[in-house]
C-alpha positions as a printed NumPy array, in Angstrom:
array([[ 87.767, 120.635, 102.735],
       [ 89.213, 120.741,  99.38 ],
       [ 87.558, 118.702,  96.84 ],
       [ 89.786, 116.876,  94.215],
       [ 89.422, 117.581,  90.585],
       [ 87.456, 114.896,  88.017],
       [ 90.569, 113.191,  86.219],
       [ 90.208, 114.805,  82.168],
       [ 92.379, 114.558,  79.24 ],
       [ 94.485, 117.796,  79.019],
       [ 97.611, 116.47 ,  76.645],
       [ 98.58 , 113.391,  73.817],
       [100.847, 111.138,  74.156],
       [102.414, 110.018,  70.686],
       [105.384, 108.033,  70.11 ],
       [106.487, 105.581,  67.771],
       [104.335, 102.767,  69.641],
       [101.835, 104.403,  71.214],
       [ 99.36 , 107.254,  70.166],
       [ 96.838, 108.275,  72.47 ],
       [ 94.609, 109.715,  70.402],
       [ 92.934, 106.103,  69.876],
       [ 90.799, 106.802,  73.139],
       [ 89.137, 110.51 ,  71.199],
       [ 85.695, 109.537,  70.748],
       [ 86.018, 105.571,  71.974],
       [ 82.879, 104.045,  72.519],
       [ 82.454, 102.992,  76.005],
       [ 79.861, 100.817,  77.479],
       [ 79.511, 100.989,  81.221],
       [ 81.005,  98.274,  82.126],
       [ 84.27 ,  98.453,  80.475],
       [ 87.26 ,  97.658,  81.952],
       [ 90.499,  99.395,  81.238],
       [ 94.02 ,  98.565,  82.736],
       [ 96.432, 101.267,  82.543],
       [ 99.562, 100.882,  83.516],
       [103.04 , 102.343,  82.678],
       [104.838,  99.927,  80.62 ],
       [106.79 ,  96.672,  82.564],
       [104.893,  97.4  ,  85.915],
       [103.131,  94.152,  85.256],
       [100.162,  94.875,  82.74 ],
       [100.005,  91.559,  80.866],
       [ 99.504,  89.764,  84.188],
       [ 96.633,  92.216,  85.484],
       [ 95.123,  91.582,  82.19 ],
       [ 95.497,  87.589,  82.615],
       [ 93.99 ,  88.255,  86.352],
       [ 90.901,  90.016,  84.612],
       [ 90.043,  88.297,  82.105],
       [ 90.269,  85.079,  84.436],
       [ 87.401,  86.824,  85.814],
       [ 85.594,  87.572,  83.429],
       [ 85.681,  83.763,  82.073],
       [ 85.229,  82.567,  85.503],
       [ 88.818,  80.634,  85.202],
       [ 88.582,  79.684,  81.239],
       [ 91.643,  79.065,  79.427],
       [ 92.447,  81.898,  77.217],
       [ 94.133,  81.21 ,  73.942],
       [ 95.094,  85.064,  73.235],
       [ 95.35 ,  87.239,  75.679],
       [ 95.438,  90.809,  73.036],
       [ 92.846,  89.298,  71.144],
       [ 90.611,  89.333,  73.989],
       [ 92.103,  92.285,  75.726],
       [ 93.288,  94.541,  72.677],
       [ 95.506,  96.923,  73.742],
       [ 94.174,  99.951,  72.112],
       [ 96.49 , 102.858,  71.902],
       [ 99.402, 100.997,  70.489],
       [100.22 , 101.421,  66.789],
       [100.247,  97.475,  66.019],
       [ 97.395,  96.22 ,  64.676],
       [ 95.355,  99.019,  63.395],
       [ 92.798, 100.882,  65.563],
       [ 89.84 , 100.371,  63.405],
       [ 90.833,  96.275,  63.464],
       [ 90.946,  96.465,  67.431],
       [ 87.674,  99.098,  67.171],
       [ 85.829,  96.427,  65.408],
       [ 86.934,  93.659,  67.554],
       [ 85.854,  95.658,  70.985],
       [ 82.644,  96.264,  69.014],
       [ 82.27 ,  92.727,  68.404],
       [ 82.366,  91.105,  72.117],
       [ 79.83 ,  90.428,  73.681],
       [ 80.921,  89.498,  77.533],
       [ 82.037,  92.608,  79.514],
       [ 85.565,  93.998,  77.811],
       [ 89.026,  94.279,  79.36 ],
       [ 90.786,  97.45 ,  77.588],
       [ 94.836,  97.848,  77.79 ],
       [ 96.359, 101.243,  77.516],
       [ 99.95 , 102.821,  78.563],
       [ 99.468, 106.445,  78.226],
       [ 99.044, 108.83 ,  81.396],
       [ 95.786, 109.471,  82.907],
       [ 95.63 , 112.973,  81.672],
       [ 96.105, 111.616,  78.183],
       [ 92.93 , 109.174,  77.97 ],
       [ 89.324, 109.983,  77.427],
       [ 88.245, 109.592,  81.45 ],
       [ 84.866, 108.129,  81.906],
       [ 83.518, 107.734,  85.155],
       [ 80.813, 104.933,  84.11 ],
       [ 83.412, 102.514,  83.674],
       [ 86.448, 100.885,  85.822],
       [ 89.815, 101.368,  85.476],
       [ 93.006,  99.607,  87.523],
       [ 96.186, 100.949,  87.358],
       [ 99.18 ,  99.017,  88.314],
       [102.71 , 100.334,  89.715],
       [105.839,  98.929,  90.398],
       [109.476,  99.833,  91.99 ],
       [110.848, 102.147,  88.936],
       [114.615, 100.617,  89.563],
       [112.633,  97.192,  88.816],
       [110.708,  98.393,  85.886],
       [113.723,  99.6  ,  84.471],
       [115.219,  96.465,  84.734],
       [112.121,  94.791,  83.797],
       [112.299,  97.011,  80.583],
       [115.772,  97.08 ,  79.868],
       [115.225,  93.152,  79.006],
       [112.228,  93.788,  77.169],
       [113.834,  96.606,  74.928],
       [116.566,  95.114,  73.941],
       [115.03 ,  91.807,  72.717],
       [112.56 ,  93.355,  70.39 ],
       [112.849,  92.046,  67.152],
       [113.718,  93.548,  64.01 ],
       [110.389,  92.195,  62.676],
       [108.376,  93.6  ,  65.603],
       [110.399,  97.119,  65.193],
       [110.299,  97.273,  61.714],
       [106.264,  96.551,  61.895],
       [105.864,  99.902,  64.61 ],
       [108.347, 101.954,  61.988],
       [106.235, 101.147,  59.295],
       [102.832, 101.604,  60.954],
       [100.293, 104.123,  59.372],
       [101.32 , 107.892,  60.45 ],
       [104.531, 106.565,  62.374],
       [107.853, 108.384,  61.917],
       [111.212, 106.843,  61.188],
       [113.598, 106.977,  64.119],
       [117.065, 105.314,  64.896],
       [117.23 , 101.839,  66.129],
       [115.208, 102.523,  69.859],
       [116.584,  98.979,  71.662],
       [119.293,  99.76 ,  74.477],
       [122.501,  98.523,  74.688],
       [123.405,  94.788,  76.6  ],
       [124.201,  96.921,  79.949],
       [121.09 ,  96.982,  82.431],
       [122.686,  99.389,  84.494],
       [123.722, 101.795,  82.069],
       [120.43 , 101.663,  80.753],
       [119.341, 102.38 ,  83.897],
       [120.809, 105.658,  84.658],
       [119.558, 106.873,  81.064],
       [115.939, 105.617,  81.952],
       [115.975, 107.236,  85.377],
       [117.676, 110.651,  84.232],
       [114.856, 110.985,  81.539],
       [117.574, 110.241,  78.37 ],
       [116.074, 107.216,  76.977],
       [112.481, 107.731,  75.329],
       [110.833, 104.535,  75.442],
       [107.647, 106.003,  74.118],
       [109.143, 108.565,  72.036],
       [106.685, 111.61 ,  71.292],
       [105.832, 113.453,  73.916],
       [105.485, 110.159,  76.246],
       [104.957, 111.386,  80.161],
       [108.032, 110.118,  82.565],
       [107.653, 107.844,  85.056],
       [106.938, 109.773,  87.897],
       [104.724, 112.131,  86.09 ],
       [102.532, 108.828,  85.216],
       [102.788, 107.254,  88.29 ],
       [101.862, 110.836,  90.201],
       [ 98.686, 111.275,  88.046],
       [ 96.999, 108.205,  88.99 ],
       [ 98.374, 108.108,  92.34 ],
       [ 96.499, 111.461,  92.743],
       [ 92.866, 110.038,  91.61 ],
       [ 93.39 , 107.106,  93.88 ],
       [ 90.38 , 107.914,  95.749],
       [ 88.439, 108.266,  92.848],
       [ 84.917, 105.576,  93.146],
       [ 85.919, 104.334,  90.011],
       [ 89.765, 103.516,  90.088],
       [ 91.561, 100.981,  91.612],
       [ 95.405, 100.917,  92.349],
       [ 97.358,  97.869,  92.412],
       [100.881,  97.297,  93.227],
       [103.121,  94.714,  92.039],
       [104.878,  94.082,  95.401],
       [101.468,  93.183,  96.645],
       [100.746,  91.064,  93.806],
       [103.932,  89.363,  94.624],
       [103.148,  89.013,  97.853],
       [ 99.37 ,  87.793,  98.359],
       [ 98.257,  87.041,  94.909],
       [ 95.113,  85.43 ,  96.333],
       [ 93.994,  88.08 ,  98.308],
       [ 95.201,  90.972,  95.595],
       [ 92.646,  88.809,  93.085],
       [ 89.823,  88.721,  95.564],
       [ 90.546,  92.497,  95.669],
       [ 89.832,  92.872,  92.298],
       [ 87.255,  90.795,  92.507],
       [ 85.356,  92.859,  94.86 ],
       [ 85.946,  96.23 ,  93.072],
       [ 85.003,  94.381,  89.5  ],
       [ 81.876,  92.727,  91.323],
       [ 82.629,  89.867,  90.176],
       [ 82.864,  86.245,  92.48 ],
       [ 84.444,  83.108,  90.39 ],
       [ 83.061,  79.982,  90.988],
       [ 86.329,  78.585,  91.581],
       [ 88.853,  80.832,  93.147],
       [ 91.359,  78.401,  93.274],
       [ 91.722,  77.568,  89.275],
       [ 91.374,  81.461,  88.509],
       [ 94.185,  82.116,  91.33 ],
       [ 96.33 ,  79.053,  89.666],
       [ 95.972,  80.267,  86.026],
       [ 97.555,  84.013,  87.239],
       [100.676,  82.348,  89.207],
       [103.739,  83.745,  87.035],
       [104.682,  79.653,  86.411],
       [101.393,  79.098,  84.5  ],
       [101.897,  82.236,  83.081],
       [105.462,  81.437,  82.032],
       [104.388,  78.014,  81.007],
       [101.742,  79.169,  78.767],
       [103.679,  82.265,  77.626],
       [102.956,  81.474,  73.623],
       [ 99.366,  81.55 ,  73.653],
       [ 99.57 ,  84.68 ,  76.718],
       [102.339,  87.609,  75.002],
       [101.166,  90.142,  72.579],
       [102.814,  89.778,  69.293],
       [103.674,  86.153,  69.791],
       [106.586,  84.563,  68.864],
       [108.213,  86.873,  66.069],
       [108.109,  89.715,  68.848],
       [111.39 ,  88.878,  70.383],
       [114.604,  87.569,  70.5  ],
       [114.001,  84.248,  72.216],
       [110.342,  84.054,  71.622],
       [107.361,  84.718,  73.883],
       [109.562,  83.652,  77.245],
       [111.944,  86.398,  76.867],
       [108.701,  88.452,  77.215],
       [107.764,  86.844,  80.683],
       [111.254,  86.966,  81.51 ],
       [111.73 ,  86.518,  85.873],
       [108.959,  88.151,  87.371],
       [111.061,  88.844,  90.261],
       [112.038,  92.165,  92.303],
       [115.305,  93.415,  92.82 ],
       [117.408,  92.229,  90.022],
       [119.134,  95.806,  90.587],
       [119.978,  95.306,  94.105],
       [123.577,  93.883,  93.583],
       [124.264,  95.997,  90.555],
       [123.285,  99.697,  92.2  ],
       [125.56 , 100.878,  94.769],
       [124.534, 102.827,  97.732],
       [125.129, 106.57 ,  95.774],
       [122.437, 105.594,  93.625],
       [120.173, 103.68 ,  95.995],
       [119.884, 106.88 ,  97.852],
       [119.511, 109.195,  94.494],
       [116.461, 107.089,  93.568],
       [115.052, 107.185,  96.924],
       [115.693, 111.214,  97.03 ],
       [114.317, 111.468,  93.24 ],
       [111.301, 109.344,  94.417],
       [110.472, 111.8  ,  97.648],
       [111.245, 114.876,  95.591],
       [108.862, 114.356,  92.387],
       [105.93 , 111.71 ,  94.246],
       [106.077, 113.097,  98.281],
       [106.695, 110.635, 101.07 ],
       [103.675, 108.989, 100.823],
       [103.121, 108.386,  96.608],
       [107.273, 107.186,  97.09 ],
       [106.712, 104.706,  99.94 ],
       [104.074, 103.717,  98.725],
       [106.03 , 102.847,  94.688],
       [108.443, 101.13 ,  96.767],
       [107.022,  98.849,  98.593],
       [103.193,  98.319,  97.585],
       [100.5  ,  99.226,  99.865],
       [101.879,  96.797, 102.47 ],
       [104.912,  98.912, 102.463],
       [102.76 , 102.137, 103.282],
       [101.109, 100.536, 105.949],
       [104.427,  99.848, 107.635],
       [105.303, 103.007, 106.98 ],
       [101.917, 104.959, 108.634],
       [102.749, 102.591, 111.53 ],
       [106.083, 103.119, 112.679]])
C-alpha cells in the first residue's frame, strides 16, 4: 500500500500580483478556512458560499474585507495581517498560488475549486483585459513589485486562448505554476482529511446540494438553507456585484459587473474547432491522467459517468 506524502511548501510563487511568501510564518488558528483556487475557476463565489456560512445567511457588505485575499500584492500584507488578527468569528482566507507554494497546515480546512481550463481561459481572457489602468498601475507600484509591460491581452478570446493554453501568456508573472501543474497538485491531496475539492460544473449544476457539501465538511448547519443558497445564486451575486468584487468599482473597465461577467460554461464551444477540441483533451490526459482530466472537464458528476460506463 503506498502511503501519499503530507502536502509541504517546496517552491514561491512571485509575480507582479501575487507573492507567496505572505503565507511564511502566517498565524493560523485551527479553524481557519482557506480557499485556494487557480485564478477564474470561480473563487469569489466559493468565498460568497463560505462566508454565507459562517454568517448563517447575513448580508455581506465586502466580501475581501471579510475574506482578505492574502497573497496578493494589493493592499499590504501587514493591513490584511492585522485585519485577520482582528476577527473574531472563524476566518475565510483567499489565496491563488499552488499547493506546494503555501505554508500547509493540517489543523485547518482548505477547499480548492477547479474548472474546465478552455472556460477559465475564457473566463480570464475577459477579466484581463478589463483591468484598469488604476488597478494595474496600483500592482506596478506595489512595495517590492517590478515594472513590466502592459500584462492585459488583446480583444481576441481565442487568440488569447492558444497563448494561455501553450504556456505564452504569464498571468501571474514570476515563477507562477501553469494550470495543470496547479490543478495536478491539489488533485493529488484530494484524499487528504483536511481538503475538500469542488468543481465548478457541479456548482453549476446542484448549487444546493454542492453548499450542503460544504456545509458538512465545514461543520457547519445554517439555520436557513434556503436564504444562504439564494444569496450564492450567480443573479444575487451579479445583482449585488458592487458591494461583492475585490477592488470595487475603479478595478475595471465597466465596473464591478464586468468582474461577474456570465458565469456560464462553454463560451469557447463555437469559437474552437475540432483540431483544438481534441489538442486540449490530449493536453488534459497527457499532463493530469484520465481520471484528474475527466474529472477538470466535467466536475465530479462527469467522473462518475465516466467510472460507470
Amino acid at each position: 500500500m503506498t502511503t501519499k506524502a503530507t502536502p509541504r511548501k517546496t517552491r514561491e510563487n512571485q509575480g507582479w500580483i501575487w507573492d507567496s511568501t505572505a503565507w511564511n510564518g502566517f498565524p493560523f488558528r485551527n479553524d481557519d478556512i482557506v480557499v485556494a483556487t487557480y485564478a477564474k475557476t470561480g473563487t469569489t463565489w466559493m468565498q460568497q458560499i463560505v462566508l454565507q456560512l459562517i454568517f448563517d445567511g447575513a448580508e455581506i457588505e465586502n466580501i475581501s474585507g471579510h475574506s482578505p485575499w492574502l497573497d496578493s500584492r494589493l493592499p499590504p500584507l501587514q493591513e490584511k495581517l492585522d485585519r485577520l488578527a482582528a476577527q473574531t468569528h472563524r476566518r475565510c482566507i483567499k489565496t491563488h498560488p499552488a499547493l506546494d507554494c503555501l505554508v500547509y497546515n493540517p489543523d485547518i480546512t482548505y477547499i480548492y475549486v477547479a474548472r474546465d481550463g478552455r472556460d477559465v481561459a475564457w473566463s480570464a481572457h475577459n477579466h484581463y483585459h478589463n483591468m484598469s489602468d488604476t488597478l494595474i498601475s496600483a500592482f506596478l507600484d506595489a512595495p517590492g513589485n517590478k515594472r513590466i509591460p502592459d500584462p492585459r491581452p488583446g480583444p481576441d478570446a481565442h487568440e488569447f486562448y492558444r497563448t494561455w493554453i501553450s504556456g505564452r501568456y504569464d498571468i501571474g508573472g514570476g515563477t507562477r505554476p501553469d494550470f495543470f501543474d496547479h490543478v495536478r497538485g491539489w488533485w493529488d491531496a484530494r484524499d487528504t482529511p483536511n481538503i475538500l475539492l469542488v468543481h465548478y460544473s457541479d456548482l453549476v449544476a446542484d448549487l444546493p446540494g454542492q453548499i450542503r457539501r460544504i456545509a458538512a465538511f465545514l461543520g457547519i448547519e445554517p439555520s436557513d438553507w434556503d436564504i444562504v443558497t439564494s444569496h450564492c445564486t450567480f443573479d444575487y451575486m451579479k445583482e449585488n456585484a458592487v458591494r461583492i468584487v475585490p477592488f470595487g468599482e475603479i478595478g475595471f473597465v465597466g465596473g464591478s459587473r464586468t468582474f461577474i461577467n456570465k458565469g456560464t460554461n462553454q463560451r469557447w464551444r463555437d469559437v474552437l474547432n475540432e483540431a483544438e477540441v481534441k489538442a486540449y483533451r490530449q493536453l488534459a490526459q497527457d499532463r493530469l491522467g484520465p481520471d484528474c482530466a475527466a474529472w477538470l472537464e466535467a466536475g465530479w458528476q462527469g467522473l462518475e459517468a465516466r467510472a460507470g460506463k
